[in-house]
C-alpha positions as CSV (number, residue, x, y, z in Angstrom):
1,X,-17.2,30.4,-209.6
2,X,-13.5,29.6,-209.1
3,X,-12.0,31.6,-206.1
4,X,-8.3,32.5,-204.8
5,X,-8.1,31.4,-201.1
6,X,-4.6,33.6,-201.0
7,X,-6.7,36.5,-201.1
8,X,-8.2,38.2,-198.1
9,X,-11.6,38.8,-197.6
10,X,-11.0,42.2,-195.8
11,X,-9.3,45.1,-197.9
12,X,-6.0,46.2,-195.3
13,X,-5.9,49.5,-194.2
14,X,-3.4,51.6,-196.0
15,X,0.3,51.3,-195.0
16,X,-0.2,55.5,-195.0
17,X,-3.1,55.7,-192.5
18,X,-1.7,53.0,-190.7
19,X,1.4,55.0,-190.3
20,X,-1.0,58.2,-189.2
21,X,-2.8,56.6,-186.8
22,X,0.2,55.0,-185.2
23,X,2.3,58.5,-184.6
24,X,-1.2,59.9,-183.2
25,X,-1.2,56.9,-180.6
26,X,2.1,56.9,-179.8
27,X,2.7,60.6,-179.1
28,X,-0.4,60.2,-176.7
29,X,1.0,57.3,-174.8
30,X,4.4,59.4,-174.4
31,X,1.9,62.4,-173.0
32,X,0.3,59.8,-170.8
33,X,3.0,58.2,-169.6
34,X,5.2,61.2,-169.0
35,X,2.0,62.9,-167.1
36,X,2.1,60.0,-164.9
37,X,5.9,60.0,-164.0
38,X,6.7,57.2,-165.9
39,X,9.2,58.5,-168.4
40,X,11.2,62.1,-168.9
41,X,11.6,62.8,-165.2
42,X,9.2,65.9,-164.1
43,X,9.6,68.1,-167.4
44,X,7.1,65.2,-168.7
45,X,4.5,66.5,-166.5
46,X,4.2,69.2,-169.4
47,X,4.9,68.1,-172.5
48,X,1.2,68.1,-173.7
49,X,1.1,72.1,-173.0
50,X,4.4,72.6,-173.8
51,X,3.9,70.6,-178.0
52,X,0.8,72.9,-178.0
53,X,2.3,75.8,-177.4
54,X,5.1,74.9,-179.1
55,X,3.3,72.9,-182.5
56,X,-0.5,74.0,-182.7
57,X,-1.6,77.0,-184.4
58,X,-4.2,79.6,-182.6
59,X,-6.5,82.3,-184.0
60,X,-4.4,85.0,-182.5
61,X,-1.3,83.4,-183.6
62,X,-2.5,83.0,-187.9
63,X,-4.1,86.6,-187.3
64,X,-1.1,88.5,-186.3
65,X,1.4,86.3,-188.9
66,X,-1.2,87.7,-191.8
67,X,-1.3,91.1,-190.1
68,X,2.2,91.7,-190.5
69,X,2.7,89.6,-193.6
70,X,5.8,87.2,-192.6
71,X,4.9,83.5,-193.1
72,X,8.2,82.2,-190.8
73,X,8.8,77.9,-191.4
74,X,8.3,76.8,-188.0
75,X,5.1,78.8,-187.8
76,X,4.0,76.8,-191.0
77,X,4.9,74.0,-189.7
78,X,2.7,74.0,-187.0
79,X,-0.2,73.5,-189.9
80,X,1.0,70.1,-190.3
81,X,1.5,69.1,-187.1
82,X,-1.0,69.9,-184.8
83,X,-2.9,67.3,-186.3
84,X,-0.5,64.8,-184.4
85,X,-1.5,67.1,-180.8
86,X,-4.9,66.2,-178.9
87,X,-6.4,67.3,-175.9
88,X,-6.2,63.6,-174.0
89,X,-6.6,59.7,-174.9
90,X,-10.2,60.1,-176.1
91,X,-9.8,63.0,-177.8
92,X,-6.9,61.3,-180.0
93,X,-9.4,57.8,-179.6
94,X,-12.1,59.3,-181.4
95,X,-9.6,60.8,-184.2
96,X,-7.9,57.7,-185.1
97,X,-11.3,56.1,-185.0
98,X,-12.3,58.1,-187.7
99,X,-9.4,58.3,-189.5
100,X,-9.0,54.6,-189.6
101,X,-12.3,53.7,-191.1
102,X,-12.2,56.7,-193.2
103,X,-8.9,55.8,-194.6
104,X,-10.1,52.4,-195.6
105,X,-13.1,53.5,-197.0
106,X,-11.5,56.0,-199.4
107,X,-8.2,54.2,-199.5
108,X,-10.1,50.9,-201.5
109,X,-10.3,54.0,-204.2
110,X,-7.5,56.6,-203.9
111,X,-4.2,56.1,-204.1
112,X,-1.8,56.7,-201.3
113,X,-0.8,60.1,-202.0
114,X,-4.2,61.2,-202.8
115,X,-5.0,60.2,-199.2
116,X,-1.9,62.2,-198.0
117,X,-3.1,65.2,-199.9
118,X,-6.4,65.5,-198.8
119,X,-5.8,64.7,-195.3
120,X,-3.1,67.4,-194.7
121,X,-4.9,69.6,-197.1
122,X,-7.9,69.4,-195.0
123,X,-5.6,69.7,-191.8
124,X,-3.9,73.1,-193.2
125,X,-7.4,74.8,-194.8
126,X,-9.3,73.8,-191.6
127,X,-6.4,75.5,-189.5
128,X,-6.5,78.4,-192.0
129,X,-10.2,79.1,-191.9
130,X,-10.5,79.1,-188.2
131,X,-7.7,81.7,-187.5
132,X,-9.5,83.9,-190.1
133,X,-12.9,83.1,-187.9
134,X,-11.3,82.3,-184.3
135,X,-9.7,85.3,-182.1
136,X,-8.6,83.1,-179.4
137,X,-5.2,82.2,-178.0
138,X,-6.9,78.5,-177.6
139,X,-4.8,76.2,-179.6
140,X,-6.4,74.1,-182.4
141,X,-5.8,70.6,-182.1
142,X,-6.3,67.5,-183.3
143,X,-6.8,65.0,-186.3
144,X,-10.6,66.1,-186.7
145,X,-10.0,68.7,-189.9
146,X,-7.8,65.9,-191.6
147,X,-10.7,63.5,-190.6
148,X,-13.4,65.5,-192.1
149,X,-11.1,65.7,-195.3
150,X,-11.2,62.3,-195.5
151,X,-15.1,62.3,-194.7
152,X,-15.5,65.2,-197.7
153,X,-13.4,62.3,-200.2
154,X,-15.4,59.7,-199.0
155,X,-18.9,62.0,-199.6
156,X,-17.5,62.5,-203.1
157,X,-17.4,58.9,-203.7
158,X,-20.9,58.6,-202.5
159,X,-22.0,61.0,-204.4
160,X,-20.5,60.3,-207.6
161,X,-22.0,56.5,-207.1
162,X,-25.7,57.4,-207.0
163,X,-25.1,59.8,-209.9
164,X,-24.2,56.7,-211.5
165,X,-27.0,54.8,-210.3
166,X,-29.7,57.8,-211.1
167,X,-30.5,58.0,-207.5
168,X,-30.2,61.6,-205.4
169,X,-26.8,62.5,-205.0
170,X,-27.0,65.0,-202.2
171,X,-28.0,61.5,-199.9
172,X,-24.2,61.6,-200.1
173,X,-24.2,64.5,-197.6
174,X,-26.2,62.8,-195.1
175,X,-23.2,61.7,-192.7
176,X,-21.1,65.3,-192.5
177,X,-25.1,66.6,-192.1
178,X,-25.7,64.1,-189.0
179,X,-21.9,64.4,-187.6
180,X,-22.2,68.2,-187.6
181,X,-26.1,68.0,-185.6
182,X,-24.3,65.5,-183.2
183,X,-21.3,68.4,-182.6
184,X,-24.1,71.0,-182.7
185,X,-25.8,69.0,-179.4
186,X,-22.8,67.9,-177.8
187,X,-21.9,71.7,-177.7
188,X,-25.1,72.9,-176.6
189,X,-25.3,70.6,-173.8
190,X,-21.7,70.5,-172.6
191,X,-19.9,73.3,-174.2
192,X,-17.5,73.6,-177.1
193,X,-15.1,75.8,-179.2
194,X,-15.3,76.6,-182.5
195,X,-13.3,73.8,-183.5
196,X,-15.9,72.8,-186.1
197,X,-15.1,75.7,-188.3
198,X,-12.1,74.2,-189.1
199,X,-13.8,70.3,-189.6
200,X,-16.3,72.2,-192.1
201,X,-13.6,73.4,-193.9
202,X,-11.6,70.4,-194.0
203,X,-14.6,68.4,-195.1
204,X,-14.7,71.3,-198.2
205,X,-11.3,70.7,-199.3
206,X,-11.5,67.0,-199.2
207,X,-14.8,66.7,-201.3
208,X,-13.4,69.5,-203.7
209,X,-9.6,68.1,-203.9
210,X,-11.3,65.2,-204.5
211,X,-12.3,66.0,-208.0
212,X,-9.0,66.3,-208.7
213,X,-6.9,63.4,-207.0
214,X,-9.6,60.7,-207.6
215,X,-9.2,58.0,-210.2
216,X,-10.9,59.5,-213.2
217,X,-10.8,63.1,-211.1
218,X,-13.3,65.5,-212.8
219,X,-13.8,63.8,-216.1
220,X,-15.7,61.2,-214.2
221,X,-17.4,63.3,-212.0
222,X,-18.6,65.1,-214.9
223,X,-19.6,62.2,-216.7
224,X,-21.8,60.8,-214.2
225,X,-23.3,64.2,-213.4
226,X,-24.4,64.8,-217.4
227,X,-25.9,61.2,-217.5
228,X,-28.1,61.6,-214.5
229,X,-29.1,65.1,-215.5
């Protein structure tokens, strides 16, 4: 069996997630630093609050905006962005984490845009859904929607693979089932918001985006679905 020693054993991360992860990192290290004195004189001390207030959607915020019907840009904007905005280092740790092996996972499949889409996607459904659930002027933060978008494309891959192999599909669910009974625990025993509304729904729109956006979208889906039935 001949073999090409040019290639790399390990699939690289995409240039895209790569790029996500790295903003995600970075603004945290300005928080950090600027929190400890280290750069932007004593305004730095609140820059964290200050991008939250100023990029992160709340409950309150996307119920008053559909209450009196006006959709203004920079409000919309902060659907996109507060993705970039976490609580401290191991908040953001955990969502780079995730969105690193998540990315590469799905990424060895979907094409760059495709993770683009579902990430933000996931990021702006999960943001809409919990302002529809959520009266609270707590900001929502965080990659985790996004993440779980990515989790709900790489469930779809999961499941449309034991379709194909005439195994049960729904073992595809198994990992959003367990994440989502380790958040359950960790917020009994420590507390917690109700951040996960917006993770469930991110992880809805990635699986059902994915039907769309995934080499073969539907069609394929379909396919395997009809031959294992």
């Amino acid at each position: 069996m001949s073999s090409n020693p040019d290639v790399s054993p390990v699939n690289p991360l995409p240039p895209v997630i790569v790029a996500l992860a790295g903003a995600m990192f970075l603004i945290e290290l300005a928080f950090n630093l600027g929190a400890r004195g280290l750069i932007g004189g004593p305004q730095a001390v609140g820059w964290r609050i200050a991008m939250m207030q100023e990029y992160a959607p709340s409950g309150l915020l996307i119920d008053r905006m559909i209450e009196v019907g006006r959709y203004p840009p920079e409000i919309l904007l902060r659907f996109m962005t507060y993705p970039f905005l976490h609580v401290n280092f191991t908040h953001m740790l955990f969502a780079v984490v995730i969105l690193l092996a998540m990315g590469k996972f799905v990424g060895e499949v979907f094409r760059w845009w495709a993770l683009l889409l579902v990430f933000f996607a996931a990021a702006i459904v999960g943001a809409v859904v919990y302002g529809l659930f959520v009266d609270s002027r707590v900001a929502l933060v965080g990659a985790y929607p996004g993440d779980y978008g990515l989790i709900g494309a790489f469930t779809f891959l999961l499941w449309v693979n034991l379709a194909a192999q005439g195994a049960n599909k729904y073992r595809a669910f198994t990992l959003i089932g367990f994440l989502l009974f380790i958040k359950l625990v960790f917020g009994l025993l420590f507390g917690g918001g109700q951040d996960w509304i917006a993770d469930l729904a991110g992880f809805a729109t990635g699986f059902g985006l994915s039907f769309v956006v995934s080499p073969g979208g539907f069609s394929r889906a379909l396919a395997q679905v009809r031959r294992r039935g």
